[in-house]
C-alpha positions as a Markdown table, in Angstrom:
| # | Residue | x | y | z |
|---|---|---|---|---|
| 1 | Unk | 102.4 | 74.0 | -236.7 |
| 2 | Unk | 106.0 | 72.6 | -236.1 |
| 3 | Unk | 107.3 | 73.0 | -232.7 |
| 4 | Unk | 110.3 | 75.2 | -232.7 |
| 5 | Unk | 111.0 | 74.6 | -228.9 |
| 6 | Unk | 114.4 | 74.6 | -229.0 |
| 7 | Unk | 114.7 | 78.1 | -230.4 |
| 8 | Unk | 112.0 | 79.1 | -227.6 |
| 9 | Unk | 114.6 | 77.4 | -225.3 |
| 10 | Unk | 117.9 | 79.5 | -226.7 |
| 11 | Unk | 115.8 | 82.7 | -227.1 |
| 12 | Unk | 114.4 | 82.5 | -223.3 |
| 13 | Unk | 118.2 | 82.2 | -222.0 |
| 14 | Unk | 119.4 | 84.5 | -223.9 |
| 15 | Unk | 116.8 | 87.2 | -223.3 |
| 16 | Unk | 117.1 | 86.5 | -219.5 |
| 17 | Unk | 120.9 | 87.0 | -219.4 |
| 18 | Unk | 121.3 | 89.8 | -221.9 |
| 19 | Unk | 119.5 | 93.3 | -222.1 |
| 20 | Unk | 119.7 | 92.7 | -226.1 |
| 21 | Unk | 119.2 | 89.7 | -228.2 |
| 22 | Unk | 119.6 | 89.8 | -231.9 |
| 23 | Unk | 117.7 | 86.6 | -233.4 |
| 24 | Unk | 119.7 | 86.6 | -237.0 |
| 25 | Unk | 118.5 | 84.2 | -240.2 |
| 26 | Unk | 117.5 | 84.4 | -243.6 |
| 27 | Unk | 114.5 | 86.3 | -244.9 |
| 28 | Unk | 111.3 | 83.9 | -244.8 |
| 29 | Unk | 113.4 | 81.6 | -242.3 |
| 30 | Unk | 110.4 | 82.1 | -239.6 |
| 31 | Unk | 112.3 | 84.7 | -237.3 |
| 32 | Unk | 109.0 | 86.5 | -237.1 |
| 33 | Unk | 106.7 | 83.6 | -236.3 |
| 34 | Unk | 109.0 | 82.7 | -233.6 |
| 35 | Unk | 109.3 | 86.0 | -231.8 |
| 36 | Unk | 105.6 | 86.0 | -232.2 |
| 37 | Unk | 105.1 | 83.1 | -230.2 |
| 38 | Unk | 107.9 | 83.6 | -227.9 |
| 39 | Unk | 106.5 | 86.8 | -226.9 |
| 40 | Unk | 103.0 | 84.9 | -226.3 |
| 41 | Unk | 102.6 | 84.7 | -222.6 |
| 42 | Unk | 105.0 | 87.7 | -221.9 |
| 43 | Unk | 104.5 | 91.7 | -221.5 |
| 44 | Unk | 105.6 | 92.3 | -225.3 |
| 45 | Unk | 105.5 | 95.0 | -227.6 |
| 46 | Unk | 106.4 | 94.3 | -231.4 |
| 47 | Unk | 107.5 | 96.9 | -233.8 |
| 48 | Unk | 107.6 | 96.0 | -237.9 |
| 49 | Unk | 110.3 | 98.8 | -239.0 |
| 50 | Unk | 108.8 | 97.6 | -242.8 |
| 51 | Unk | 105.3 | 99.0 | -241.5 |
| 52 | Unk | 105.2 | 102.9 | -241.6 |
| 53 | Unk | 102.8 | 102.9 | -239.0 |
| 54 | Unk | 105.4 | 101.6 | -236.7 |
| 55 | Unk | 108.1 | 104.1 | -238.0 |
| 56 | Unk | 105.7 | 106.9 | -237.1 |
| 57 | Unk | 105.8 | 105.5 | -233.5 |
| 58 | Unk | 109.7 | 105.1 | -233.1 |
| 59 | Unk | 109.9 | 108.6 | -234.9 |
| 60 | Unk | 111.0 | 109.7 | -231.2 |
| 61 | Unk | 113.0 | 105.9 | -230.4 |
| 62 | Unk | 114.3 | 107.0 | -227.3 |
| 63 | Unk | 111.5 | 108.4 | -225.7 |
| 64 | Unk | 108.8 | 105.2 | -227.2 |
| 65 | Unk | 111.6 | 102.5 | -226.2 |
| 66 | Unk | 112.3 | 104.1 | -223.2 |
| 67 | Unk | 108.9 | 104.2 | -221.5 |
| 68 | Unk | 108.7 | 100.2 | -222.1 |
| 69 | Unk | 109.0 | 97.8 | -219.7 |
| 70 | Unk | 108.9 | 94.0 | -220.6 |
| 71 | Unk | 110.6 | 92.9 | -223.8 |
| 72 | Unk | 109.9 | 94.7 | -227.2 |
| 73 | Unk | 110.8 | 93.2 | -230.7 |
| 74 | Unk | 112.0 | 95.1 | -233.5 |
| 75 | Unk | 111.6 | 93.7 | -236.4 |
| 76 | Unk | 114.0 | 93.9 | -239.6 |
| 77 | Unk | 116.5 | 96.0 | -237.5 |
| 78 | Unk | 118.5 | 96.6 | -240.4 |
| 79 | Unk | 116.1 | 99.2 | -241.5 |
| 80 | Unk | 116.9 | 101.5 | -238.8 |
| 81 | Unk | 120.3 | 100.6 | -238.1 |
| 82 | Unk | 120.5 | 104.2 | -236.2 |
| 83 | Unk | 118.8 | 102.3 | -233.4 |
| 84 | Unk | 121.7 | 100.7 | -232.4 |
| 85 | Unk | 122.8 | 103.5 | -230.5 |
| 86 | Unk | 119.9 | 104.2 | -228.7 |
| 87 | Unk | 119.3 | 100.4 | -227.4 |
| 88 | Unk | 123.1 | 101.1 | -225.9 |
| 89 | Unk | 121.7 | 104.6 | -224.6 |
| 90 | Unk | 118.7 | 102.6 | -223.1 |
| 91 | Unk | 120.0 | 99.5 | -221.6 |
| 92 | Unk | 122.9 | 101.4 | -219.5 |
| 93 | Unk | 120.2 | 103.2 | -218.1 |
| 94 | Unk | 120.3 | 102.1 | -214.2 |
| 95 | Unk | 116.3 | 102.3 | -214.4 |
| 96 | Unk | 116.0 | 100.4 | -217.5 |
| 97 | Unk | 113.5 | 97.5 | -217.5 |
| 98 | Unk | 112.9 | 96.5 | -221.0 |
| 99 | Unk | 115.0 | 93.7 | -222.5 |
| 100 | Unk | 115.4 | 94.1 | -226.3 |
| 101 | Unk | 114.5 | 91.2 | -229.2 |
| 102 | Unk | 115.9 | 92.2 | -232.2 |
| 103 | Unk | 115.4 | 90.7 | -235.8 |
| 104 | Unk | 117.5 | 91.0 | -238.6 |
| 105 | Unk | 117.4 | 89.5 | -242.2 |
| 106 | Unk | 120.7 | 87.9 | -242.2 |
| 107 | Unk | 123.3 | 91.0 | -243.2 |
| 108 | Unk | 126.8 | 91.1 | -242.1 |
| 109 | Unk | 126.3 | 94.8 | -241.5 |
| 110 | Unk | 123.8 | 93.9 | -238.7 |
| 111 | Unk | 126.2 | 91.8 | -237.2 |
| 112 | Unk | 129.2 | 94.6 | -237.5 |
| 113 | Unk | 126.9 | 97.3 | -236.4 |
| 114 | Unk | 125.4 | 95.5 | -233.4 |
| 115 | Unk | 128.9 | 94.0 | -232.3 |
| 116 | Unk | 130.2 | 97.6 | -232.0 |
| 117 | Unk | 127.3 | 99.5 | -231.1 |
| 118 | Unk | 126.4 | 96.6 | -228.2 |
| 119 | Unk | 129.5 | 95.1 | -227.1 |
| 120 | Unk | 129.0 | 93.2 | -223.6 |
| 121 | Unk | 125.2 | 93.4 | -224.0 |
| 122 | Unk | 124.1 | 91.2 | -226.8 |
| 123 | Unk | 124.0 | 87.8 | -227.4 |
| 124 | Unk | 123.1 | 86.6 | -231.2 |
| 125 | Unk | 120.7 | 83.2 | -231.7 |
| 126 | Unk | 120.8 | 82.2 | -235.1 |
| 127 | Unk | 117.7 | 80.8 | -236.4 |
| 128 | Unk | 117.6 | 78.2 | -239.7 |
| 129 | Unk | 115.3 | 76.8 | -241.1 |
| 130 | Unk | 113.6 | 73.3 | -239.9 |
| 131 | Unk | 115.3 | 71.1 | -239.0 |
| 132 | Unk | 115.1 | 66.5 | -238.9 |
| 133 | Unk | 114.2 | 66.7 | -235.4 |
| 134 | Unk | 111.7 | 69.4 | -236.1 |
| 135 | Unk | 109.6 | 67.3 | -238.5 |
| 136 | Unk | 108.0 | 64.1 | -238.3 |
| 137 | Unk | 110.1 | 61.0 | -238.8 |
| 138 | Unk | 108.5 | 60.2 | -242.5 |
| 139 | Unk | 109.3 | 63.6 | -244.0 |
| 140 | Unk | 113.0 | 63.3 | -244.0 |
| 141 | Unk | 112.8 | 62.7 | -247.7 |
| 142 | Unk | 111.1 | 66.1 | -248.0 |
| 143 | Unk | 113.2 | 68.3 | -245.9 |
| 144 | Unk | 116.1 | 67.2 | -248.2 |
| 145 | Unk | 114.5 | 67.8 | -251.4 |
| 146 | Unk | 112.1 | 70.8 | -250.8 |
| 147 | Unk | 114.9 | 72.6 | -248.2 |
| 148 | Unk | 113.9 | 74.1 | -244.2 |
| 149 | Unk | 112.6 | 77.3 | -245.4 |
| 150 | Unk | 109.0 | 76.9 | -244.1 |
| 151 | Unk | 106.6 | 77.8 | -246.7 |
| 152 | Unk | 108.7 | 75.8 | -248.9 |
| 153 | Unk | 108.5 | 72.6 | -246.5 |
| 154 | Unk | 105.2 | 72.8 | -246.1 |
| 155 | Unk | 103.9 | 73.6 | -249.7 |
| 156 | Unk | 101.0 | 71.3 | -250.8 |
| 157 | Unk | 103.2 | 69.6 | -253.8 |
| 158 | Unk | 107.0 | 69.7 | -254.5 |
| 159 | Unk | 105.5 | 71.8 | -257.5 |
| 160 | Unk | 104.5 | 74.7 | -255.4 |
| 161 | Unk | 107.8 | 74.1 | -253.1 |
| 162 | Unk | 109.9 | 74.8 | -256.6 |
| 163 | Unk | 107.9 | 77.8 | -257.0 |
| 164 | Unk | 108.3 | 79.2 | -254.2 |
| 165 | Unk | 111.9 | 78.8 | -254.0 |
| 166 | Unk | 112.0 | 80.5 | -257.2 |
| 167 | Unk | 110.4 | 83.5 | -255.7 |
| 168 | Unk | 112.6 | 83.2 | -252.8 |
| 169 | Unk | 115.7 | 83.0 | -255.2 |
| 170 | Unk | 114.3 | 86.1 | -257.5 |
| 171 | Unk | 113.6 | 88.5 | -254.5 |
| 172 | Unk | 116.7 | 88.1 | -253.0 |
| 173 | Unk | 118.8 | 88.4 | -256.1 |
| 174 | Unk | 117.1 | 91.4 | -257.4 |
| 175 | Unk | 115.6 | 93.3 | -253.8 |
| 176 | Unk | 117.5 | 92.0 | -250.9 |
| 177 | Unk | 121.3 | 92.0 | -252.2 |
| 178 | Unk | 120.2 | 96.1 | -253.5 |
| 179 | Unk | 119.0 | 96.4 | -250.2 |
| 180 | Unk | 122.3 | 95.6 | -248.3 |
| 181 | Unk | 123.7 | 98.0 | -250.6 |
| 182 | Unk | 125.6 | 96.0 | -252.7 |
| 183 | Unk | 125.6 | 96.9 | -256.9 |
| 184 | Unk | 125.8 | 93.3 | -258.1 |
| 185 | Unk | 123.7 | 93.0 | -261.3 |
| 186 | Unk | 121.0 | 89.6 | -260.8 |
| 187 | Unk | 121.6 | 87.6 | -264.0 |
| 188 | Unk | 125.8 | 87.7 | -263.1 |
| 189 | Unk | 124.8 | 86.7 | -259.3 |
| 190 | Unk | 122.4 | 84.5 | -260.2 |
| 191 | Unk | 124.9 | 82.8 | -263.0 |
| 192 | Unk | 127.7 | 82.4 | -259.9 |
| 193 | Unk | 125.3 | 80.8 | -257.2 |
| 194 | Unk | 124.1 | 78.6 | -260.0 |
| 195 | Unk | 127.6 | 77.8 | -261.0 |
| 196 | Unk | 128.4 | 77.5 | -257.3 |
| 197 | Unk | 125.5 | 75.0 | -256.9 |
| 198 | Unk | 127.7 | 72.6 | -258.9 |
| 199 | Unk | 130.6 | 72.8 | -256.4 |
| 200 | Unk | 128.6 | 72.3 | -253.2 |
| 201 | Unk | 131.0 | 70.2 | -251.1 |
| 202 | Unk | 134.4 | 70.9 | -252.7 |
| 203 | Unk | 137.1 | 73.0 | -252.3 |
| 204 | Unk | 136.4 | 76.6 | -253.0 |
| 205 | Unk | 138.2 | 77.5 | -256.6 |
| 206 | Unk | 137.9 | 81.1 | -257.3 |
| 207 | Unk | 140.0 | 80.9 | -260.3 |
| 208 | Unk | 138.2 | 77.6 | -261.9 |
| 209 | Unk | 134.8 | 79.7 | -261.3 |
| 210 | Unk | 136.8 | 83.0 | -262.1 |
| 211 | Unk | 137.3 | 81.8 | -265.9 |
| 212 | Unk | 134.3 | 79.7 | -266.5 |
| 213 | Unk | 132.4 | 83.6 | -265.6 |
| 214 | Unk | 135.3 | 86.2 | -267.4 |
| 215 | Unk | 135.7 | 87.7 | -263.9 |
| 216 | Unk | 138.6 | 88.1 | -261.4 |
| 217 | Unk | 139.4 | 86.1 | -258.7 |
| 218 | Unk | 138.5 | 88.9 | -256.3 |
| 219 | Unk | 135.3 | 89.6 | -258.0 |
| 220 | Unk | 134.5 | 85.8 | -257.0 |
| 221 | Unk | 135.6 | 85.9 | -253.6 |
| 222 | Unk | 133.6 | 88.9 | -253.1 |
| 223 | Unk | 130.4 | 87.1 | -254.7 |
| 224 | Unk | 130.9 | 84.2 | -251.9 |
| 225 | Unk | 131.4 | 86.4 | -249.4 |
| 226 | Unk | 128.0 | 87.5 | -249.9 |
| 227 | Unk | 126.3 | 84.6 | -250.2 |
| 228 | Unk | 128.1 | 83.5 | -246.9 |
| 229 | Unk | 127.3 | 86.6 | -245.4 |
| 230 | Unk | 123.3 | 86.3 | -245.9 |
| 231 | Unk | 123.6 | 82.6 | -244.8 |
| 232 | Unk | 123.1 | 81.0 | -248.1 |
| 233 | Unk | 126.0 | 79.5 | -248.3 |
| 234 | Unk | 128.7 | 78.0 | -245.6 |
| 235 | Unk | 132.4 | 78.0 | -245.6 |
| 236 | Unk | 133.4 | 75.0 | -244.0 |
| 237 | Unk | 137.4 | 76.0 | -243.2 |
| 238 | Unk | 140.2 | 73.8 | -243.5 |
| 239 | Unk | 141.8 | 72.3 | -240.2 |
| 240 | Unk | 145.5 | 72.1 | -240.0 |
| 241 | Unk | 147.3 | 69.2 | -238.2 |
| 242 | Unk | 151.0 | 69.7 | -237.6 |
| 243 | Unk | 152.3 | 66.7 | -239.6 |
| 244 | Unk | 154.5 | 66.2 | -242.7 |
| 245 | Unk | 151.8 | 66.2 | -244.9 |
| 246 | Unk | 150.9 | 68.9 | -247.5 |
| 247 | Unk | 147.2 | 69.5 | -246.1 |
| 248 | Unk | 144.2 | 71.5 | -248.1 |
| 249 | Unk | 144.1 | 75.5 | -247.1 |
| 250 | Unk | 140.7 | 76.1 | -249.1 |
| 251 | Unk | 137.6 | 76.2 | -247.6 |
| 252 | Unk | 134.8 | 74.1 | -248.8 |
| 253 | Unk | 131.5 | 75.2 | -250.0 |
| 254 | Unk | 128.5 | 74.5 | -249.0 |
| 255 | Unk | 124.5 | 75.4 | -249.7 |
| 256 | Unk | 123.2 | 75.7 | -246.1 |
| 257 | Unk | 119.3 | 74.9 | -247.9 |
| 258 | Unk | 118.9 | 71.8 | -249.9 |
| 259 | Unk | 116.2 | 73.3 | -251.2 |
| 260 | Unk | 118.1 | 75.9 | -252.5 |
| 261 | Unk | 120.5 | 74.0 | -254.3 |
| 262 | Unk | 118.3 | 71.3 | -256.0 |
| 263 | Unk | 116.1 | 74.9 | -257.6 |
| 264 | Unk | 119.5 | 75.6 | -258.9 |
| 265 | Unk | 120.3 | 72.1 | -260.5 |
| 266 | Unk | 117.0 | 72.0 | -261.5 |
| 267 | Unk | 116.2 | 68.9 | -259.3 |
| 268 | Unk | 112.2 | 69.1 | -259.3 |
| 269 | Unk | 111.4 | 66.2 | -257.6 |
| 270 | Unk | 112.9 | 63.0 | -255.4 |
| 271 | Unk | 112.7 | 60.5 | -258.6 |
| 272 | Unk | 115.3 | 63.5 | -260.3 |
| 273 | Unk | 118.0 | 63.9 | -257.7 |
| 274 | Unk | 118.2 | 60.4 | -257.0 |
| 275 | Unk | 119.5 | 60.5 | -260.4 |
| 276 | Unk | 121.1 | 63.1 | -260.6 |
| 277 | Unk | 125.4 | 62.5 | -260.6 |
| 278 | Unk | 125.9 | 64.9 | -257.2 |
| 279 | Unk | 123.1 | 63.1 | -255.4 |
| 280 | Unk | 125.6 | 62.1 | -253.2 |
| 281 | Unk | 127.2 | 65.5 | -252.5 |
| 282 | Unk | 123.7 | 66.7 | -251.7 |
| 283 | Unk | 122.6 | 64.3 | -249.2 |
| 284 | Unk | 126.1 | 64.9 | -247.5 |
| 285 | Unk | 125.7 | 68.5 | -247.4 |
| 286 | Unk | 122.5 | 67.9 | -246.1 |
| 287 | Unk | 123.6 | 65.8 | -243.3 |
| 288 | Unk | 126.5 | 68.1 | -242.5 |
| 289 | Unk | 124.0 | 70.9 | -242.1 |
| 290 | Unk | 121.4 | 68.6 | -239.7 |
| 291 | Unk | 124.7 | 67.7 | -238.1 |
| 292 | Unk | 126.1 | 71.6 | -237.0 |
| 293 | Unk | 122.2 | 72.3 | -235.9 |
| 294 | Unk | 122.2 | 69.3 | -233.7 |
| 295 | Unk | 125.4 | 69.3 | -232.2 |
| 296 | Unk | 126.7 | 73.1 | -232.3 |
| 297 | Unk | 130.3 | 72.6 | -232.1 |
| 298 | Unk | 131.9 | 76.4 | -231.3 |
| 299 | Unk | 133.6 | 75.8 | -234.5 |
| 300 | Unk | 133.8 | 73.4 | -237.2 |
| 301 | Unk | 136.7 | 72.6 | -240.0 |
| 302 | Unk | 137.2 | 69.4 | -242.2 |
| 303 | Unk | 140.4 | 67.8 | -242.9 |
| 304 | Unk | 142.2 | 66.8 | -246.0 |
| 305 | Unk | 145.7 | 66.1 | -247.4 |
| 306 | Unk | 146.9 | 65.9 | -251.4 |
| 307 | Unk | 147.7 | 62.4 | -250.8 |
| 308 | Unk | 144.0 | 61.7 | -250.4 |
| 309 | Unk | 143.2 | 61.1 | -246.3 |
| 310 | Unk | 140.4 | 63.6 | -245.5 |
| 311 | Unk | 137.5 | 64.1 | -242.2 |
| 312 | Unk | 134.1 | 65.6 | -243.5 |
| 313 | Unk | 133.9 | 66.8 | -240.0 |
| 314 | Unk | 136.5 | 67.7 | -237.4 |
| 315 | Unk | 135.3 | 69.6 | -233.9 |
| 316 | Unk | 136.6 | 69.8 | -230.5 |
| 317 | Unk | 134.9 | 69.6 | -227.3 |
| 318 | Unk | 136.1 | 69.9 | -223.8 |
| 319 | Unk | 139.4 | 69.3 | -224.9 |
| 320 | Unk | 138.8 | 66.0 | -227.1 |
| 321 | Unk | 138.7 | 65.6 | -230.9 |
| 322 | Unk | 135.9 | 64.6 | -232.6 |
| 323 | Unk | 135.4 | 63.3 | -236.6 |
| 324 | Unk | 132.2 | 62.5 | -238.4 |
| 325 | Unk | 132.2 | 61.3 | -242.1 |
| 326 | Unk | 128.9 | 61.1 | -244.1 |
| 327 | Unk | 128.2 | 58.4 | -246.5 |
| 328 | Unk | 125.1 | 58.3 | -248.7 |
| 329 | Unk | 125.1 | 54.6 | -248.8 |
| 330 | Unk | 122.6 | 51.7 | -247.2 |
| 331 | Unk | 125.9 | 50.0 | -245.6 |
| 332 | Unk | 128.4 | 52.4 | -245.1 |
| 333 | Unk | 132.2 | 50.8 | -244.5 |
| 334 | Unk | 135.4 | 51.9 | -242.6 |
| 335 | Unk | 137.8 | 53.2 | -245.6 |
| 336 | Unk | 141.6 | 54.0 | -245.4 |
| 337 | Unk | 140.8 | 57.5 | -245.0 |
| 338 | Unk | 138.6 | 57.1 | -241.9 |
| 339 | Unk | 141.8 | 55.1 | -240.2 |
| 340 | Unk | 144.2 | 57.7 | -241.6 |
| 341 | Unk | 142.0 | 60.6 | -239.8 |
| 342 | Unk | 141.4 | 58.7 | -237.0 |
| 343 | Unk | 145.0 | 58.0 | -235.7 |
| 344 | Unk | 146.4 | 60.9 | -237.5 |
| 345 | Unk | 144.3 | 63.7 | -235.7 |
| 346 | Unk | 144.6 | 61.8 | -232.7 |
| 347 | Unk | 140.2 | 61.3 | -232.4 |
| 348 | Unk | 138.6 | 60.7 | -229.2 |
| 349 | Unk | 135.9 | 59.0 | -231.5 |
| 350 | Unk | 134.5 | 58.7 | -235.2 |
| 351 | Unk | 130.7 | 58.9 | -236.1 |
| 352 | Unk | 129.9 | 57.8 | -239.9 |
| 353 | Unk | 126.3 | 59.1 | -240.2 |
| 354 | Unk | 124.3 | 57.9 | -243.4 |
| 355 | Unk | 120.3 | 57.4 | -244.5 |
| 356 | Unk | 119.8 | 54.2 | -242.8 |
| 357 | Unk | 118.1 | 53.6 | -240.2 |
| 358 | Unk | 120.0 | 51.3 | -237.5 |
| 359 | Unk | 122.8 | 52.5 | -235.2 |
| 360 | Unk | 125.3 | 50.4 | -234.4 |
| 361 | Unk | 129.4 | 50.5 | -232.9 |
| 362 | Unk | 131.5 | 49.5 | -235.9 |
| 363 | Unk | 134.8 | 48.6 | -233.7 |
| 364 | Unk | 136.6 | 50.8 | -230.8 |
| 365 | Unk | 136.1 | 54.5 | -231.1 |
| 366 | Unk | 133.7 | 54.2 | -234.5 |
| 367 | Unk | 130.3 | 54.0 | -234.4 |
| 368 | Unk | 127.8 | 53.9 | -237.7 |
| 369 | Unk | 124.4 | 56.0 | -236.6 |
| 370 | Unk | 121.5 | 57.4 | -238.7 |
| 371 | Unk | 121.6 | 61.0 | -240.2 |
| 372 | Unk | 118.1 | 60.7 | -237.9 |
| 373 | Unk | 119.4 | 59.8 | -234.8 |
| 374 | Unk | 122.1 | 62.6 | -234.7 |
| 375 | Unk | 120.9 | 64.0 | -231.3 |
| 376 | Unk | 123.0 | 60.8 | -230.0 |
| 377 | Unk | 125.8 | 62.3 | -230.4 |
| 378 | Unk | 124.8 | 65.7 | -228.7 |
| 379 | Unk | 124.1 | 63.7 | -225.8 |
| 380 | Unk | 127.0 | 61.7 | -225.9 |
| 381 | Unk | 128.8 | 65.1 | -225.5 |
| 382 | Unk | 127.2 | 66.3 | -222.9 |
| 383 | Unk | 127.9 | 63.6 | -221.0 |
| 384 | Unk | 131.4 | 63.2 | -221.9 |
């Protein structure tokens, strides 16, 4: 089993400080397996609100959640979002003793519904799938071709790992986008996400994608949205530095599973997206996502001007500016662009992470480290 202490870490704070936490992720991401085990050596009660049985026993939820003590989990929340409302009713209680662990399937009406409904007494962990320091050392090449989602990791050939994501894809375009409530027919969603597949890691176009589709601009945007919402995809926004410069507004777009987006290219195996012209983009993608697991910046934007000078990667932390560019190459080099970013948004210091496997300082203030050995620069942070 991979160890998912981290998460056991986050979700242990969180529960201690807040009467409710809402552990958030995609479907099949492992939110279940990992309240299961958190919940282990603790006075837990677990509700599936997918299991009728279960249903039948929250029938009366105030009186069955009220009687608890220790921590209960409900499961796929966003089936009863009326219990929202109750949890408040139950954790003001001055004799409550029961803290609350609530899963969701990613949704942004989860999110709206238990930011209003539990303001001041929630605290959200978002769970992904695995991550490089998750996994041994030689399965790198895996989790970038076969994606985090765990069965899909862990399938006994990259043949059953397409498969699956196939199943994954299917069920989500024609079950779980219904199920938010959203009308969207498959085949069109399933034509944008595709489509969108071949943008991963430029600027977000709606009218490019808008033609290629016959459909609006706002039909687009609300297709994105979506995908953003449910954690499929990421927007990466734009950071603005005040300088003479005409600087990019658009987001950027990113698949947050690599797996994901190499089912949609139809990328079956390592041999075919080493081939494959956005090889490149992937990894880099990739990288960027291992990068915002690791590190977990409050917020993250990349930087880039029409005359060409661009970050992958811009954060702040404690007051100082970080960069990070990522280079699919063996021997990565310092380009114009780095130098541009690096004096024009004024950076504390510049990581260039690619797939080698030796770190080394490049010259003052840049340093060239393995997409592996990312948890470097976490500590450097924390130190800092």
């Amino acid at each position: 089993m991979i160890n998912r202490h981290s998460y056991l870490e986050q979700l242990s704070t969180a529960v201690q400080r807040s009467p409710v936490t809402a552990l958030l992720g995609p479907r099949q991401c492992g939110k279940t397996t990992l309240a299961r085990m958190f919940g282990e050596d603790q006075d837990t009660v677990y509700f599936d609100l997918e299991s009728q049985p279960d249903l039948i026993r929250l029938q009366n939820p105030e009186l069955m959640l009220g009687s608890l003590k220790g921590i209960a989990v409900l499961d796929e929340i966003q089936e009863k979002p009326d219990l929202f409302k109750v949890l408040r009713v139950l954790v003001d209680r001055p004799t409550n003793r029961t803290r609350f662990l609530i899963l969701g399937s990613a949704s942004p009406d989860i999110i709206k519904n238990a930011s209003e409904s539990l303001a001041g007494r929630l605290e959200f962990v978002e769970l992904s799938g695995f991550a490089l320091q998750e996994i041994n050392a030689e399965s790198e090449q895996e989790l970038w071709l076969r994606g985090g989602f765990p069965r899909s990791f862990l399938a006994d050939s990259d043949e059953d790992s397409m498969a699956w994501l196939e199943g994954f894809i299917r069920t989500f375009l024609e079950r779980d986008i219904p199920h938010l409530g959203i009308s969207i027919h498959s085949a069109a969603m399933r034509r944008f996400w595709t489509m969108l597949a071949h943008y991963h890691g430029q600027s977000w176009n709606a009218s490019e994608l808008g033609r290629a589709m016959g459909l609006s601009d706002k039909t687009m945007r609300s297709y994105l949205d979506i995908l953003t919402g449910t954690f499929m995809i990421r927007q990466l926004q734009p950071w603005h530095e005040n300088i003479g410069k005409r600087q990019v507004k658009a987001p950027k777009i990113y698949f947050r599973d690599s797996g994901i987006l190499h089912k949609l290219l139809g990328l079956p195996d390592y041999h075919t997206l080493l081939g494959h012209p956005r090889v490149g983009a992937s990894w880099e993608g990739f990288a960027l996502e291992q990068t915002l697991l690791t590190i977990k910046p409050a917020q993250a934007f990349f930087w880039s001007t029409y005359s060409g000078a661009e970050l992958d990667l811009f954060f702040l932390h404690k007051g100082r500016r970080y960069g990070i560019e990522f280079k699919f190459n063996e021997a990565p080099a310092v380009t114009k662009s780095m130098r541009t970013a690096l004096e024009t948004l004024n950076l504390d210091h510049l990581w260039i992470i690619y797939p080698g496997r030796q770190s080394y300082p490049f010259q003052d203030k840049i340093s060239i480290l393995p997409v592996r050995d990312l948890p470097a620069i976490r500590d450097q942070l924390i130190q800092n």
